[in-house]
N, C-alpha and C positions, 0 to 999 in steps of 0.2 A: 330394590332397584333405585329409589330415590335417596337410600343411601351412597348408592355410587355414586349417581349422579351430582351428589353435595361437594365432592372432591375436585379440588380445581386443580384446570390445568397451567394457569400459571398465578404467579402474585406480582405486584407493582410495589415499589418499596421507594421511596421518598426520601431521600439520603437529608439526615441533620449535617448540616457543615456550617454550625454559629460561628466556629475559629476563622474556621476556612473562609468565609465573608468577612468576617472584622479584620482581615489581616488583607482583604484584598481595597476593601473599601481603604484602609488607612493608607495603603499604597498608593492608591488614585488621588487621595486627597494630599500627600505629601509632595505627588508631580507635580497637581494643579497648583499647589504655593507654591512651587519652586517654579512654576511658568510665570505663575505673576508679577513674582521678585524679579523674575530676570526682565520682562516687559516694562515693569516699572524703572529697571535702570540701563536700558536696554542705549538710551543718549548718553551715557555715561562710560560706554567701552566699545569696542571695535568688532573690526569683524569676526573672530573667535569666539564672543560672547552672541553675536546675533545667528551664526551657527549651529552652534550649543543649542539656542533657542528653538530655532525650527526643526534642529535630530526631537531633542526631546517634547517638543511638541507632537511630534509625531510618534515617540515612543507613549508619552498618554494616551495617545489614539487606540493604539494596539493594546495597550493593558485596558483600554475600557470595554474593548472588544472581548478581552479575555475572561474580564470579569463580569460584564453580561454574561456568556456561554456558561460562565461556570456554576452559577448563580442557584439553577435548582436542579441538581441531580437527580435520575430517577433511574433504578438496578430494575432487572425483574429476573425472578426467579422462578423455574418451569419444574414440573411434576410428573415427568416423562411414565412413570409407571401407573396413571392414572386414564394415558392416552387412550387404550382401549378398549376403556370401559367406555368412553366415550362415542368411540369413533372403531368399531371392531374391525370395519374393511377402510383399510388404510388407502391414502391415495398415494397413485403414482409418482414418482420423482425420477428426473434427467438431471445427470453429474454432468456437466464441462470441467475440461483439464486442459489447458493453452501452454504450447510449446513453439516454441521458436528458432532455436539453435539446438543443433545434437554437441556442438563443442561447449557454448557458453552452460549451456543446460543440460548434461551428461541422460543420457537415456534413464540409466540404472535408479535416478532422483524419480522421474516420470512413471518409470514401473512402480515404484515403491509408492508413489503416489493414487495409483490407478489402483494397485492390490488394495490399500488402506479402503478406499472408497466401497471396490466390489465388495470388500468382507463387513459392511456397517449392520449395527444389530437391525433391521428394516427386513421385510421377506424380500428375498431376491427377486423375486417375479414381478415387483413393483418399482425395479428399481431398473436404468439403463446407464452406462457411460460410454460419452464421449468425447475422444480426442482430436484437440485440434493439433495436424504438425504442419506450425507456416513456413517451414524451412523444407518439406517434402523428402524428408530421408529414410533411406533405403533402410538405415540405421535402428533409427526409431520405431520403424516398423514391425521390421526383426523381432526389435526388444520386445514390442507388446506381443506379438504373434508366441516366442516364448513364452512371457508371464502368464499368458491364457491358461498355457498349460499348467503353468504353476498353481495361478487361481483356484483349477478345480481341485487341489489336495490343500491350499494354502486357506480357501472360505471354508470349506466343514472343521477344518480343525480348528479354526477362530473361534464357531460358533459350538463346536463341540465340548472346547475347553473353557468357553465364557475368555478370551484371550479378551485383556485392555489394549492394548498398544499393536495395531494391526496393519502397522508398517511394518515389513519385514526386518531392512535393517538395523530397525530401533529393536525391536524384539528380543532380537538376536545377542545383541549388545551382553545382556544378561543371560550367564547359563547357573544362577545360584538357583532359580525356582526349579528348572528340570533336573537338576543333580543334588534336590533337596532327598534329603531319607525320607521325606513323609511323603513325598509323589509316588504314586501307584505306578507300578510297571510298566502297566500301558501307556500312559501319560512321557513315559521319559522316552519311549521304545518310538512311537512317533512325534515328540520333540526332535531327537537325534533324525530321524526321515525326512521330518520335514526340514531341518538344518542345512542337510547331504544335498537334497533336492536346491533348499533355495542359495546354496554355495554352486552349485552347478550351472546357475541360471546367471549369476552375479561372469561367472569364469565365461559362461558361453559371448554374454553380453563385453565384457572386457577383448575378451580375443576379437568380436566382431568390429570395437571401434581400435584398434589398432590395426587393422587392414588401412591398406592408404586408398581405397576407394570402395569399392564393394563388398559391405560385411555381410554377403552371401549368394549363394547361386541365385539369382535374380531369373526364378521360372514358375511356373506354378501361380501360386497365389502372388508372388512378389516379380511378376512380370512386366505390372502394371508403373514399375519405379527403375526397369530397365533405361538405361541413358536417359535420363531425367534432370531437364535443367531448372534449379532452383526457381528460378525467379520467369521463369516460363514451360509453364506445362497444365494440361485440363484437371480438370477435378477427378480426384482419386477418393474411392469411398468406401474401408472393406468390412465388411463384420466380422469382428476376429471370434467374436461368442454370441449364441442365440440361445435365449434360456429355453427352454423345450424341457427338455427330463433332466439335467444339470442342474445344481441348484447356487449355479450363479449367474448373476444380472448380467446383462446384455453388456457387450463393448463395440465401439463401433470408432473407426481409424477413418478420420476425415482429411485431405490434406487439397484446401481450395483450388477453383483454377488462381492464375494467375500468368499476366501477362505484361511482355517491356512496355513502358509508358501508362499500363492501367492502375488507377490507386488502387491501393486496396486496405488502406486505412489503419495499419498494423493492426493489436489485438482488439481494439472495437470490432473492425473487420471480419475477425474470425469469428469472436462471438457469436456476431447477428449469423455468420451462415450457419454454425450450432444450431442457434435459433430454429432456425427454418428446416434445415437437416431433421433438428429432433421430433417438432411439431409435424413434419411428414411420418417419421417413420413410429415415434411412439407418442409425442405427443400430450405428456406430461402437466398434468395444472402445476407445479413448484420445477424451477429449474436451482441447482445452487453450481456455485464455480468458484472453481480453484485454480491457482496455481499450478505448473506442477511441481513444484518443490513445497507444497502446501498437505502434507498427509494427515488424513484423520485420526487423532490420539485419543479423542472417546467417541466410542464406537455406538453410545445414545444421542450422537450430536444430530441426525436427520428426527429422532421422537422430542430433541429438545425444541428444534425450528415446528415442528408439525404444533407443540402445544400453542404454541403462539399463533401461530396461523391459520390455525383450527380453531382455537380458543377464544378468538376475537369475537364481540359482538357483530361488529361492524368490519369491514374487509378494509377501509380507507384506513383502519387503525393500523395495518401491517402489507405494506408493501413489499417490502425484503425486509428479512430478519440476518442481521450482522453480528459475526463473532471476531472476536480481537482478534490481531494476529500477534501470535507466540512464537518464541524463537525457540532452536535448539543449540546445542553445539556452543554459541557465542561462549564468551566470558562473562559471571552474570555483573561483573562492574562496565558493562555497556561502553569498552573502551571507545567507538567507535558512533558512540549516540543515537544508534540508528533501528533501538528495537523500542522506543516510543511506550514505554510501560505508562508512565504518568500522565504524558500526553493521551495517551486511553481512558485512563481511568477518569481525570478531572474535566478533560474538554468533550471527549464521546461521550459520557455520561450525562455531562451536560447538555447536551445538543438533544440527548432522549429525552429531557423533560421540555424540551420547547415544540419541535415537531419530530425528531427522531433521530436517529445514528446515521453519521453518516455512511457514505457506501465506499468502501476502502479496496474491490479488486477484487477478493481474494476472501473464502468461507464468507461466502453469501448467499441466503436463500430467497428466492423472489417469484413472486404470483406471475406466472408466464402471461397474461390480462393484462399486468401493468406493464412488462417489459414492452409489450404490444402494443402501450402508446394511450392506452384508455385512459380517462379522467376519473377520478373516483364515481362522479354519479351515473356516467355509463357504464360502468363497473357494477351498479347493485341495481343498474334495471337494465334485467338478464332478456325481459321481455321488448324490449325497443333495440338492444344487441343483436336478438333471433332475427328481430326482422329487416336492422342496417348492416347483416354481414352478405347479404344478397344483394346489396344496392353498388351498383354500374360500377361508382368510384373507388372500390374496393381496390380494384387490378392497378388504379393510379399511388396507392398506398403502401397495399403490399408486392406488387408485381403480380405478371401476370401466369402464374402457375394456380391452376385452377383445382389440382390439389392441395395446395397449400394452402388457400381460399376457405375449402372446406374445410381444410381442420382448424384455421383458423375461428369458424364460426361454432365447428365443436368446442373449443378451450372457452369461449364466450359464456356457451350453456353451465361451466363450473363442472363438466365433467371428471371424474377421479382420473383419467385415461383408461385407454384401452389397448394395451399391447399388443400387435397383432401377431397373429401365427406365424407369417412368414415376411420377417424385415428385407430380405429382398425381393418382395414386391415392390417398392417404393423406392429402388434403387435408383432407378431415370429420371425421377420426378428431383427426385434427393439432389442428383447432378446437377440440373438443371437450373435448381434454388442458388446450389453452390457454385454458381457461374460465374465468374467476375464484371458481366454484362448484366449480370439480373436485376442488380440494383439501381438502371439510369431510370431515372424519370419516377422513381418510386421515394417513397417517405423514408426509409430504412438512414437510418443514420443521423436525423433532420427530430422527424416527429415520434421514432417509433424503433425498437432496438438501442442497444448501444450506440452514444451520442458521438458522432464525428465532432474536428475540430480541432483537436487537443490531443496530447500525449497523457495528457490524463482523464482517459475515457471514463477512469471509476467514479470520479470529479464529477465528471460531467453531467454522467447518465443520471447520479443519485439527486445530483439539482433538478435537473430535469423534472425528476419524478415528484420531488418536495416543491416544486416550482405548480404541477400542479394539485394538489391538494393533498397528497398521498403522506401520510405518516410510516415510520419507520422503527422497529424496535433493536439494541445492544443486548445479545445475551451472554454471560460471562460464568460458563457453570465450570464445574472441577470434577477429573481433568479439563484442561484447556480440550476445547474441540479440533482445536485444528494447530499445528506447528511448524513451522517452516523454518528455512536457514538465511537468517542477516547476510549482507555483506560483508565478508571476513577483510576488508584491509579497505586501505585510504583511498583508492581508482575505485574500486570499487562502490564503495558510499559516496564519493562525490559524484559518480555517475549518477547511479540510482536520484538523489537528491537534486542531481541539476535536471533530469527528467522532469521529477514533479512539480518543481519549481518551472517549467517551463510552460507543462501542461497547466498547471493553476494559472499563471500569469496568460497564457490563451483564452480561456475562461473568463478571465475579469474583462478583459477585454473585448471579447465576444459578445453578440447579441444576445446569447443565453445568461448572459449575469446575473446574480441573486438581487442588484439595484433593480431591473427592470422586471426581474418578476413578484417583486413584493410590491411593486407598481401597480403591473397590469397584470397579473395573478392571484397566487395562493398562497403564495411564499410568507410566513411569518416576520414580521420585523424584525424580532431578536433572531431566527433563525436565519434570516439575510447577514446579520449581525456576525453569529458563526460562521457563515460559510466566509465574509470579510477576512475572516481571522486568519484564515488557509489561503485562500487565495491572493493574499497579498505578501508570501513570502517573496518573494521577485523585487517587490516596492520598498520593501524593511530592508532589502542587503544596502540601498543609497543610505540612508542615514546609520546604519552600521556603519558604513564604510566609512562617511565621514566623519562620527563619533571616534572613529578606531586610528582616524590619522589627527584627530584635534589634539590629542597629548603632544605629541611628536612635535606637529606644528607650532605649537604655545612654547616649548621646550629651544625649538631653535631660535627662537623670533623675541625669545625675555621674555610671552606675555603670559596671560591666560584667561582660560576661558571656567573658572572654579571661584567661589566666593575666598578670600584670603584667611586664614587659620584666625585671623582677629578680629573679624567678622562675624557677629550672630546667626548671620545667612548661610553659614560651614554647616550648620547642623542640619540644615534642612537636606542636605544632598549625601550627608554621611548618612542620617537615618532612612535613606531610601533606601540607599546602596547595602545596610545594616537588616534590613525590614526585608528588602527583597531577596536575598539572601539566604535567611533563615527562614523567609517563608517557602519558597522552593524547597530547601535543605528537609526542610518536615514534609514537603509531599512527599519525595523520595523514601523518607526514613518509613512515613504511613504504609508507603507500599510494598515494604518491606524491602526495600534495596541500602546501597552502603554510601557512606561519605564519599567514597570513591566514583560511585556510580555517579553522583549528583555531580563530581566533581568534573567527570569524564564530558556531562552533555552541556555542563555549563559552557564549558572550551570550545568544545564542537560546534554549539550554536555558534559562538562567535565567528569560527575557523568558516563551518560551511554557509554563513549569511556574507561573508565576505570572497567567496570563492564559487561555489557552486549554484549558489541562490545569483549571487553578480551575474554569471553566465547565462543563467537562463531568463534574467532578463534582456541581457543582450541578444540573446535566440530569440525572444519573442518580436524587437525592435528591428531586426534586422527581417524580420518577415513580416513585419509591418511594411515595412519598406520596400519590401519584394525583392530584396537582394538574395535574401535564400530560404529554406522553410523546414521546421523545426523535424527532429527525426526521433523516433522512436528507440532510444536504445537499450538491448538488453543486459541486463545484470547476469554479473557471473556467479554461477549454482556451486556450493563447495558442500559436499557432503566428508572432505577428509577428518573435518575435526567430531564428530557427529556424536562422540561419547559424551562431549560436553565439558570436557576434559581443559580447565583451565591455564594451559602451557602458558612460558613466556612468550613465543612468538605472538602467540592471539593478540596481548596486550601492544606489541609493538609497533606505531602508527608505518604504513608503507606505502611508501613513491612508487612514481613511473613522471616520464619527460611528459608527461599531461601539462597543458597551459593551468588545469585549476589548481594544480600549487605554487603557482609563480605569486598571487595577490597575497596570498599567505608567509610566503619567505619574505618578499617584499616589504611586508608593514614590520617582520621578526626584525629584519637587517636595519629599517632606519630608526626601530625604536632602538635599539640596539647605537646607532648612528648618536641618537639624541641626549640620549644618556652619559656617555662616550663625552660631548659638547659640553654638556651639563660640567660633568666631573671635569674637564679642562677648562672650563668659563669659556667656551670658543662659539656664544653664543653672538646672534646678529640681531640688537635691543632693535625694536619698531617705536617710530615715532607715536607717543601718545599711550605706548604701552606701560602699565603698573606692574610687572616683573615675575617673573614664573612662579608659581607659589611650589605647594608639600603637595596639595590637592593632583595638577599636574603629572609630578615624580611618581607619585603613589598611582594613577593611571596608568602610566608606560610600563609601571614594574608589573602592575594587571595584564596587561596586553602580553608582552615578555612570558609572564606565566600562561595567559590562553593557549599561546602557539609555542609553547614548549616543547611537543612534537618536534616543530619545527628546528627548532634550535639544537634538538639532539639528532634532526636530521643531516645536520651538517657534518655531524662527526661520525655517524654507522657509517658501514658496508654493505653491500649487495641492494636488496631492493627496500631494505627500510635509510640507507641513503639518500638525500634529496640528488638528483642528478646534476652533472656540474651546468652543463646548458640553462637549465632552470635558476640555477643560485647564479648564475653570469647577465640571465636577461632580468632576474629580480634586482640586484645590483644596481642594475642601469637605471631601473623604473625609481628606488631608492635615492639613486646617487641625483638625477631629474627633478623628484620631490624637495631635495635639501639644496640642491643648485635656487629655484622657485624662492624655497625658505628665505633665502640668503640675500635675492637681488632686491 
């Protein structure tokens, strides 16, 4: 037995990166001469050079910020087949799945996500899922009420055949293993059954969203979604599955009240009534949540979260336990820059060895104690818990459901949970929680839950919780545990992007900022330091923007703002440009991606810190202002590419008359304009100016290459065309810029 026991459930691992620091330090210290050169001759040249000065004064800022975070990585790796030995009766766990549109986010993604989840190697009896649909469709409903049935043939045959990949239509994708000669009869006789079935469920769900209103007799159980207006109707709450003698986990179909004029917080919102919904009805110590275009791809990813959270000495050491998020389907050269592989690997990495990973949305597992607002030392005196979960001011915290109360003070005691026998008992109570009234006057969103405020609630909450003392762990085992689908085209990513750029920039400016809680909390310094790093994409698009028109400008005006080719001071700004460069170029290569890929997010950062990041910080000023107030919007779900299948469309960048490629044609068309000048000498010299140098040209022809999209935007058809509206009002912004240059 004390040989078991010698076997750990996880290890901590210390990443060596001597390169990866010498190349970061050299960086910072090549800025900082090249600040001081320019301060020291800063009397010497105009306003192009005092420009220069305060972008990249401010571009130091961010690289010190980066190189803090990156500074001491720390991986950890879990021993899920040693779980239980440890720990024989495993504890309970509640799944959340958030949905919001049936158009933007197709039902069949949602199923496919919910099956992954019911079929995880965990005993079913331990496990419950629920969905949240904040769009209340008739649709959605449908679909799961279907899938259930599927579930019950689709979880014994996952667990019968040891099946990896327990999304169905990834599964599926491949029929080399059941049409192998070495697979036993049986094995191919229900592959092909279970195939027939989950093609029938795909056709049923297909035929139900092409109805132009009701995808089904609306009687019976689905009575309750009869004329039902979106954005006005009471809490709907069904249990599509009750594990009893079935031997799959619980599902349960939530879709909140909601009413004209009441907030309701978008997906923070739904969360917290999860929240409360689950803690009534099962009640679970770990809650984890997903997406729902987020399915489970290894199916040990609930024993990999348990080693960690079980494993701890100490409970403050693991708040939530976060898994990267992995793409499918994309192109793997990241045309589109938006699946963040490096950004994972160097900057989450990093943040684990300072207080913890951050909390990204999506395949996250968290101590229902902490999402509930506890501080870590309330958190491990279980005995001062017992006795303030009975005290008066509970009902001003949590609201006043007196059920909810109590379970609330069971989850305190560290219970495993306890399912009860019949989940609709607690169905009124359930309502009640999920009322869109139940939250006035109570903590829920403020102290405790998913953190209002922001469109980046994941943001929010994960500060929150590192704000007070709570540490956090990245785990990163193979397969990936969980995968989901990128943004497939140019609206689409700049959406997604202006959101979180919106939501971060709400956040720095909010009362919850990582400044003031490394002040008057718990917050880490260098871990303030990190969260700086993220929530300042909003503040980095101004000196983007204005680094990104200073060629142009220098170019029409004679001058510039670059040390001259015969000047010693040239090298210092080549070997940054040279150094930073190549040092990017090697994280990509490290993480096994391509020249192309490095070359794709190089672009993009530029393309969306000048366009979607611009925007969101304009969403945030303008609701600073109270002119209007920032909106939650969803990202569009594409399962059609989902083989992975690297087509040429994937690769090709695509428009819509969206204002955020207007800043983008914009800067294409007057570098374009400047160069144009250049080659005809039809330049307009500035008094006092020393004449445009190589340094300059060789910019503009950078920029030109960034927004290359763009420029072969002009010349497609259909929807990877830039729209003419678009290229007419960029135009104008262009022609405005060089009129300015000229007077």
């Amino acid at each position: 037995m004390a040989k078991e026991f010698s076997l750990p459930l996880y290890e901590k691992i210390e990443c060596k990166n001597t390169i990866q620091r010498a190349f970061d330090v050299t960086l910072l210290l090549l800025l900082v001469s090249f600040l001081v050169y320019r301060l020291f001759s800063l009397k010497n040249h105009g306003f192009p050079w005092f420009l220069a000065f305060a972008c990249e004064s401010w571009f130091t800022f961010y690289w010190g910020l980066a190189v803090s975070t990156k500074w001491s990585p720390v991986e950890y790796k879990t021993y899920p087949e040693n779980l239980e030995k440890w720990f024989p009766d495993l504890p309970n766990v509640d799944m959340f799945v958030t949905t919001a549109d049936p158009v933007l986010e197709p039902p069949i993604i949602t199923v496919n996500t919910v099956l992954s989840l019911l079929a995880v190697d965990y005993p079913a009896e331990k496990l419950a899922c629920y969905v949240s649909d904040d769009a209340c469709s008739p649709l959605t409903f449908y679909s799961l009420v279907e899938a259930s049935k599927f579930a019950k043939l689709w979880v014994p045959f996952c667990k019968k055949y040891e099946v990896q990949v327990r999304a169905p239509f990834r599964y599926f994708l491949d029929d080399s293993e059941a049409l192998n000669a070495f697979a036993s009869s049986e094995y191919q006789q229900d592959w092909l059954k279970i195939k027939a079935e989950y093609e029938l469920l795909v056709r049923k769900t297909e035929e139900a969203a092409q109805k132009s209103s009701v995808p089904c007799d609306l009687t019976g159980e689905f009575a309750a979604l009869y004329n039902i207006e979106r954005h006005n109707h009471p809490t709907i709450i069904k249990i599509i599955l009750e594990h009893k003698e079935i031997e799959v986990p619980n599902l349960v179909y939530i879709s909140r009240e909601k009413r004209p004029k009441q907030p309701h917080h978008y997906k923070a919102g739904a969360m917290n009534v999860l929240t409360r919904v689950s803690g009534l009805m099962t009640n679970a110590p770990f809650l984890l949540n997903v997406d729902c275009d987020m399915f489970v791809n290894n199916p040990q990813v609930v024993r990999h979260a348990m080693c960690q959270l079980l494993g701890s000495k100490n409970e403050r050491e693991n708040a939530f336990v976060q898994f990267p998020q992995v793409f499918y389907g994309g192109s793997t050269d990241d045309p589109y820059g938006n699946q963040f592989v490096v950004l994972q690997r160097y900057i989450f990495h990093g943040a684990v060895g300072i207080q913890g990973a951050f909390y990204a949305g999506t395949g996250c597992f968290h101590r229902r104690k902490v999402i509930y607002g506890l501080w870590p030392d309330e958190a491990e005196n279980e005995v001062r818990n017992h006795m303030s979960f009975k005290d008066d001011t509970l009902p001003k915290k949590f609201g006043n459901s007196k059920e909810f109360i109590s379970s609330f003070g069971q989850a305190l005691k560290g219970n495993k949970g306890t399912f009860p026998n019949n989940l609709s008992n607690s169905l009124e109570a359930a309502c009640q929680v999920a009322s869109c009234s139940y939250e006035y006057g109570t903590s829920w969103g403020t102290k405790c839950g998913w953190i209002y405020g922001s469109t980046a609630e994941d943001s929010h909450t994960g500060l929150t919780i590192h704000i007070k003392g709570w540490k956090s762990t990245l785990l990163r085992p193979e397969p990936p545990a969980f995968m989901g689908c990128a943004p497939s085209g140019g609206p689409e990513t700049m959406t997604q992007q202006k959101r979180w750029a919106t939501g971060l920039m709400e956040i720095l400016v909010g009362k919850n900022n990582p400044i003031i809680g490394t002040l008057t909390a718990k917050l880490r310094f260098r871990m303030c330091l990190a969260y700086l790093l993220n929530l300042i994409w909003g503040l980095h698009s101004i000196p983007e923007l204005f680094y990104v028109l200073l060629p142009a400008y220098c170019i029409l005006n004679d001058s510039h703002f670059l040390p001259k080719v015969e000047e010693p001071a040239i090298w210092i700004p080549i070997a940054i440009f040279v150094t930073y460069n190549l040092h990017t170029l090697r994280e990509y290569l490290k993480t096994g991606l391509s020249i192309q890929a490095w070359w794709n997010n190089v672009r993009m950062a530029r393309i969306t810190a000048t366009s979607a990041h611009l925007f969101g910080l304009l969403t945030v000023i303008l609701k600073l202002l109270g002119i209007s107030d920032a909106v939650f919007e969803v990202t569009q779900k594409d399962q059609s590419n989902s083989d992975g299948d690297d087509t040429g469309y994937v690769t090709k960048f695509t428009f819509n008359r969206s204002a955020f490629f207007i800043p983008g044609t914009a800067l294409l068309l007057l570098h374009l304009v400047a160069l144009l000048a250049l080659s005809l000498r039809l330049q307009s010299p500035v008094d006092g100016a020393h004449g445009v140098g190589i340094g300059e040209v060789f910019c503009s022809l950078w920029v030109v290459l960034c927004f290359w999209p763009f420029l072969k935007g002009l010349f497609e058809r259909g929807k990877y065309r830039i729209p003419s509206s678009t290229i007419v009002k960029s135009a104008a912004l262009a022609s405005t810029f060089v009129y300015f240059c000229r007077t």
